[in-house]
N, C-alpha and C positions, 0 to 999 in steps of 0.2 A: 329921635328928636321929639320936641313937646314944646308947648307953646307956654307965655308968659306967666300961664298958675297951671303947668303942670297936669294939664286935667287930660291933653290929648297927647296919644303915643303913636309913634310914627316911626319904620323899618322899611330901610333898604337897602340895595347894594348898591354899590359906586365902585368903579377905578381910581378916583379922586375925589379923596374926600371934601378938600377944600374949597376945591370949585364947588361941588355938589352941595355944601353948605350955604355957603355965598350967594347962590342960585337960591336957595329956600330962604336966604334973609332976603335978597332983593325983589324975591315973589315975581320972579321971570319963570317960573316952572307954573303952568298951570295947574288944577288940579286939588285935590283933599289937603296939601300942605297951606295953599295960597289962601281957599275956602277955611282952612281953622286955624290961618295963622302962624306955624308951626315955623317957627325960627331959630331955636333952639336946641344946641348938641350939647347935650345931657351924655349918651353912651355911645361909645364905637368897640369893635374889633378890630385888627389887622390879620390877615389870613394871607399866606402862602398863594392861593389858586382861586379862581373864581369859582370850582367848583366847590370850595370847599365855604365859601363866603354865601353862594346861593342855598347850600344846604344849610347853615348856620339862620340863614332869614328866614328859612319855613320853621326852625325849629321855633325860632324868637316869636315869629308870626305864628305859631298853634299853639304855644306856650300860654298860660293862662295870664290877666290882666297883674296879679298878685305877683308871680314869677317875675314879669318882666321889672317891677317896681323895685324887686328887691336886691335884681340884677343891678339896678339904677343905683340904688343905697349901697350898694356893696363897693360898687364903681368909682362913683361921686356922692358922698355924703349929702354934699347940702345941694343938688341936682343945681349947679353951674354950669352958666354954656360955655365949653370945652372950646367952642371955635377959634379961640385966640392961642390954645395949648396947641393947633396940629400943625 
């Protein structure tokens, strides 16, 4: 996720993604999302198991700032929030 220009990058895992969106657009989740704004799903996964979803977040989470950008372009070109596609 990332906020209205794109400048802050945000990863986590969820059960549900939809709620867990909705939750960061209505800023009921305290926290670095509510603090920088961050309302916007730019990139997801879907994953099989939570194990495989929690390893997938450390990778994206120690991946450098460049990586994850281009993960983002590769994904959604013009970085659109996806919210209304899940």
């Amino acid at each position: 996720m990332t906020n209205r220009t794109n400048t802050v990058l945000y990863t986590d895992v969820t059960n549900n993604l939809k709620r867990r969106v909705h939750e960061h657009k209505e800023k009921t989740v305290e926290g670095f999302t509510k603090k920088y704004n961050v309302t916007k799903l730019v990139y997801y996964e879907i994953t099989e198991s939570v194990e495989t979803a929690i390893f997938r977040e450390k990778q994206i989470k120690d991946g450098s700032r460049s990586n994850k950008k281009k993960a983002i372009s590769d994904f959604n070109p013009n970085w659109d929030d996806l919210y209304t596609m899940i």
